[in-house]
N, C-alpha and C positions, 0 to 999 in steps of 0.2 A: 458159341461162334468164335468167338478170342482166345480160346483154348486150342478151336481147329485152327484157325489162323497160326499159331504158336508151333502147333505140331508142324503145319505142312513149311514152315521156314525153317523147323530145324530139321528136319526130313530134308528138305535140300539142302543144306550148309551139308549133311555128310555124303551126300549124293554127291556133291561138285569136291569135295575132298577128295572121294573114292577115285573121280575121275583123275584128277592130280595127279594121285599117289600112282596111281596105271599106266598111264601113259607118261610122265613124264619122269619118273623117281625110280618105282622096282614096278615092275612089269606082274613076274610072278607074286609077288607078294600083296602084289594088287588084286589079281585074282583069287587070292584063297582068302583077304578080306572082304572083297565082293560077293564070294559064296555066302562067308558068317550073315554077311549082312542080310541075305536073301534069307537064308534057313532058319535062322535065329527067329525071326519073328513067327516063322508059319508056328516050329514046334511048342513058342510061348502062349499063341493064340489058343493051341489045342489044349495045353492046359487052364489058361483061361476059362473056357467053355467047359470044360470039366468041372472047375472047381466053382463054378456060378450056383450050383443049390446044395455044395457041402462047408458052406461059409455059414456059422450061428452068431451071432451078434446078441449081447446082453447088458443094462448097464442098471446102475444104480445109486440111490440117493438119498435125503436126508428127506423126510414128508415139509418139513418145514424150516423155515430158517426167517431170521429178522431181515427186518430192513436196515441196508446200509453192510449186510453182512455178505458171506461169499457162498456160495453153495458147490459143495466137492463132488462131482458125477467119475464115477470110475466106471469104466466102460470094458468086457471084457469080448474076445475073439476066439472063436475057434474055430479046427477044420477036423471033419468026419474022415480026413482018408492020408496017406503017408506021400503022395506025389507032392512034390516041390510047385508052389506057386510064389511068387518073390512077393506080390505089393498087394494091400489092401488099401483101399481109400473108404474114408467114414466122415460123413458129415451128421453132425447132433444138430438138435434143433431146440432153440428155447422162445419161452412164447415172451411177452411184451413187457413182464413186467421185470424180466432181467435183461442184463446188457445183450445186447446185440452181437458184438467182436467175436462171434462163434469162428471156430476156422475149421477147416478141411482136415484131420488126422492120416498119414499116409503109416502103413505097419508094414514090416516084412515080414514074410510068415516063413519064409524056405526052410530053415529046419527045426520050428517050432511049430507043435500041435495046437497051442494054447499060449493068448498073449492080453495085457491090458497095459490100460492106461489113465492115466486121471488127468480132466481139467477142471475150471475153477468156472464158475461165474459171477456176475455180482447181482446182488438183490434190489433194484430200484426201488420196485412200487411196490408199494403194499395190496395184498390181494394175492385171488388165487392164480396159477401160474402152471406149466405143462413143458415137462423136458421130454423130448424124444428121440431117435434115433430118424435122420429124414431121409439119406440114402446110403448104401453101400456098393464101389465099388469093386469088382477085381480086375489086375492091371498088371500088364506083365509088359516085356521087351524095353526096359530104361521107363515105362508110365508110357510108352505112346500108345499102347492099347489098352482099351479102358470099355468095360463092359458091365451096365449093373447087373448083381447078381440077384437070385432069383429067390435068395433066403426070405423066411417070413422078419420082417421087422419084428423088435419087442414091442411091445405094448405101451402105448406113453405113460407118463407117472404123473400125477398131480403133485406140485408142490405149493404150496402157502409159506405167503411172503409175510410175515408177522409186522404190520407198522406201528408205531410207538400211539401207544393212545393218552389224551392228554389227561391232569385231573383236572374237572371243571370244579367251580368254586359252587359251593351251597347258596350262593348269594345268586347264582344264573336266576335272572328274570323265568326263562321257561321253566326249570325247576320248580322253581316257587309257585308257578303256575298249576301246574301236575300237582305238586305235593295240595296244593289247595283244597283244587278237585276231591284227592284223595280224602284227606281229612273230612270235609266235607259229607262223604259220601259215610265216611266212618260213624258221625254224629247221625245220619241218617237211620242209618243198621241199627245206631245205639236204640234209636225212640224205637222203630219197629219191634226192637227186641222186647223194650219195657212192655211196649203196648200186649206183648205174647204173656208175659211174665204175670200180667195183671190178672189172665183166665187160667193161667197152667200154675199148680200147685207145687209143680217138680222146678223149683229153683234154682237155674244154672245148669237147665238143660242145652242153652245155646253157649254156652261158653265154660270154659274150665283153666284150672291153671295150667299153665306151661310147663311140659318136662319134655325130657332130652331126648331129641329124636322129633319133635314136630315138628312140621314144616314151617317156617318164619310166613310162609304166606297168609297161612289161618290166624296169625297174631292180632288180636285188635289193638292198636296204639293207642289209639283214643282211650280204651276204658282201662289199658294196660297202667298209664299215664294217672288216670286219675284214684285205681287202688294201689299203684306203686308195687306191682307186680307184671310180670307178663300173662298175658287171659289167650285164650286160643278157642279160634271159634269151631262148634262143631258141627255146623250144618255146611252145605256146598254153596250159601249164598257167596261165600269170599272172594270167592272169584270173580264177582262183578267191584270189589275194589280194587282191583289191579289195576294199574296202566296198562292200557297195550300200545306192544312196540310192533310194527310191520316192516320188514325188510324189503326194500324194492329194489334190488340191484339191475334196474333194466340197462340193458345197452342198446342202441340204437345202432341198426346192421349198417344205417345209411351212412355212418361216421367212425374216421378212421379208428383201429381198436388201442393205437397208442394214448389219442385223446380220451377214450372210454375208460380204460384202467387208471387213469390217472381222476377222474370223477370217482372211480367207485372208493379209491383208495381216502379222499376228503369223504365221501357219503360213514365209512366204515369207520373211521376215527371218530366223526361226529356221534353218532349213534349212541359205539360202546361207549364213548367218552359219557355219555348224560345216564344210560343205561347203569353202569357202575357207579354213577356216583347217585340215583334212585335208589340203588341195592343197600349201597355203603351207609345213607340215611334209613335204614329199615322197612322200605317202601319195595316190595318183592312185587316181580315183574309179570306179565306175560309176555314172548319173544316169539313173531312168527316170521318163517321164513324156508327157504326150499333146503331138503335135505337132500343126500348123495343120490338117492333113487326117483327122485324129481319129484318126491312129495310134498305139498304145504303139510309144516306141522305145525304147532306151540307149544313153547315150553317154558314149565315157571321157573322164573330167577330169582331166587330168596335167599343165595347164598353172597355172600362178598369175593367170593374164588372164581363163585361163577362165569361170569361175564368175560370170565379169557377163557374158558373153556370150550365157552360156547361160539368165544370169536374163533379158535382154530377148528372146531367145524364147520363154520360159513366160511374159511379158509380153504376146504378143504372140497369145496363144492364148485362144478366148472359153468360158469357163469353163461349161458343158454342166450344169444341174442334175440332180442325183441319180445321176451318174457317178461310180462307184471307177475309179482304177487298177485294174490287174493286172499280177502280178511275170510277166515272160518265165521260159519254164523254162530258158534258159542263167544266170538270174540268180539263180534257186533255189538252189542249191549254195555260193555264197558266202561266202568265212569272215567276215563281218559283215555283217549286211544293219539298214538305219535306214529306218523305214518312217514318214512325215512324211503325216500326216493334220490334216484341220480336226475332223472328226468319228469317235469309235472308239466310237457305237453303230451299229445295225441290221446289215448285212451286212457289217461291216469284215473280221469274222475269215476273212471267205473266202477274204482276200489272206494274210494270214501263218498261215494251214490249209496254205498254198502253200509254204511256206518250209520247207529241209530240216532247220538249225540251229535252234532255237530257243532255244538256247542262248546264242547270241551275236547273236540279234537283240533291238533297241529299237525302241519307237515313241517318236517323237516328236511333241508335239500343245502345243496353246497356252496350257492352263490347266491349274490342278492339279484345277479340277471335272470334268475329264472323266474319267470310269470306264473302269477297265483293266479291258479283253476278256479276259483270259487270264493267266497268267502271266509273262507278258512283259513287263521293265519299261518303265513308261511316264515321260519327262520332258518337261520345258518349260522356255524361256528367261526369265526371271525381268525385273525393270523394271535390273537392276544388271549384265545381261547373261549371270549366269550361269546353266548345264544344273542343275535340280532335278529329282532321282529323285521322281515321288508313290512 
């Protein structure tokens, strides 16, 4: 509306010129500007209309960039055919977790085939993020006519905004918690194992020494610990000594998506922050959470590199509002399960209703105002880095 307003007052500022210039200045020379002014626009129109579905629009981008950093979109233009159209208008679009200050790009194309341009944006939140192309127009006659054109837009891009993850200290109460569990669970494995050992004459059928190339997650610590070697177990019980981690990046549709990104981005700090330093202690993980094709998967973390790796694929995934997780039932059983939500009202409990421990499972979430579902305790990361129990 404030655009047409704009147009139809400069539209008359040269209408009451023209009149000026006519009647009271050059007579004739008013009339062969009053033709231009007339003809000028029909013939621009008709190439307007013309060139509305021989406009291609492309751009392109870094998949990922940190927080606090700039991300470079070069954007490029081109036209299918050799008539003269003067102005292109391009508006990009960036979703929440970068700045806003997008502006309108105007391009003249009249006797180039092929044109680009590069802007800049900045990285605020951490999290995953979507640059696009949101419209195109074409614009002939000085911009007063302005028509969107009929090209197929490109395809948005996902970008991941990489936030800084903290190192938590060995000394986190919830840590010690977990690592307990774990231990625990290890000395349990250990008697099971003896108790097998006592009827089977093949010695060291569950376990062997460690060489290169086996997975840190089959390591027994415990008995590693007490022969002063590392022991790797060989049956598929190990899996129940893992932690498990659950990703829940819910958003809630009912709340703005500025306040939402700015949850998931403390949810995602917390997480890898305790996730890494589980890894970094020899305590190899299991990690569930939605992949790019919208599937829950799990995946073990036993490596110390890991835990970024696996943050710029959850970077990398576009956040579905009003989607929980759901724990896999191999991950049910678990001798610790940490269940990492944005949100622990409405249906959360249906995911750790799921869980067989509840005894040694936590949630974890990003403020002390959020309300614990259950008896289950709830923490969060604090501004000083530390796990606080509510």
């Amino acid at each position: 509306m404030i655009r047409i307003i704009k147009n139809l007052i400069s539209i008359s500022a040269v209408a009451f010129l023209l009149y000026i210039f006519t009647f009271y200045i050059d007579g004739e020379m008013g009339i062969i500007l009053l033709s231009f002014m007339i003809s000028a626009p029909v013939f621009s129109l008709v190439f307007v209309i013309y060139s509305l579905n021989r406009i291609k629009v492309s751009f392109d981008c870094d998949g990922y960039v940190k927080k606090g950093g700039k991300l470079e979109i070069t954007v490029t233009v081109e036209k299918n055919n050799s008539l003269p159209f003067a102005l292109v208008d391009i508006k990009p679009y960036v979703s929440e977790v970068f700045g806003k200050d997008v502006k309108t790009y105007r391009l003249s194309m009249l006797n180039e085939h092929k044109k680009n341009f590069t802007f800049t944006v900045d990285a605020v939140t951490g999290g995953n993020g979507e640059i696009s192309i949101d419209t195109v127009y074409s614009c002939g006659f000085l911009g007063f006519i302005r028509l969107k054109a009929k090209t197929q837009l490109p395809a948005p891009k996902s970008v991941g905004v990489i936030p800084e993850i903290p190192e938590i200290k060995a000394s986190s109460q919830l840590f010690r918690t977990i690592a307990d569990v774990v231990m625990t669970s290890d000395d349990d494995e250990d008697n099971d194992t003896s108790m097998m050992f006592s009827t089977n004459t093949t010695v060291g059928y569950e376990h062997r020494e460690y060489v290169a190339g086996d997975p840190l997650k089959r390591v027994n610590w415990k008995l590693s610990t007490k022969r002063g070697k590392l022991m790797v177990r060989l049956d598929e019980s190990a899996s129940t000594v893992q932690p498990e981690f659950l990703l829940d990046l819910y958003r809630n549709s009912a709340l703005k998506i500025e306040d939402s990104v700015i949850k998931e981005e403390k949810l995602l700090v917390s997480v890898f922050g305790l996730l890494s330093l589980m890894v970094r202690q020899g305590i190899a993980c299991g990690f569930t959470y939605y992949s790019p094709t919208g599937e829950i998967i799990t995946e073990s973390v036993d490596n110390p590199d890991y835990p970024m790796q696996l943050l710029l694929k959850v970077l990398s995934v576009k956040v579905v509002p009003d989607r929980r997780i759901d724990i896999l039932p191999e991950s049910s059983s678990a001798c610790a399960c940490v269940v990492s939500t944005t949100d622990t009202g409405g249906n959360f409990t249906a995911i750790t209703d799921k869980i067989e421990n509840h005894e040694n499972t936590s949630i974890l979430s990003i403020s002390p105002e959020m309300p614990a579902p259950s008896d289950i305790p709830l923490w969060y990361l604090d501004e000083n880095n530390s796990f606080i129990m509510v």
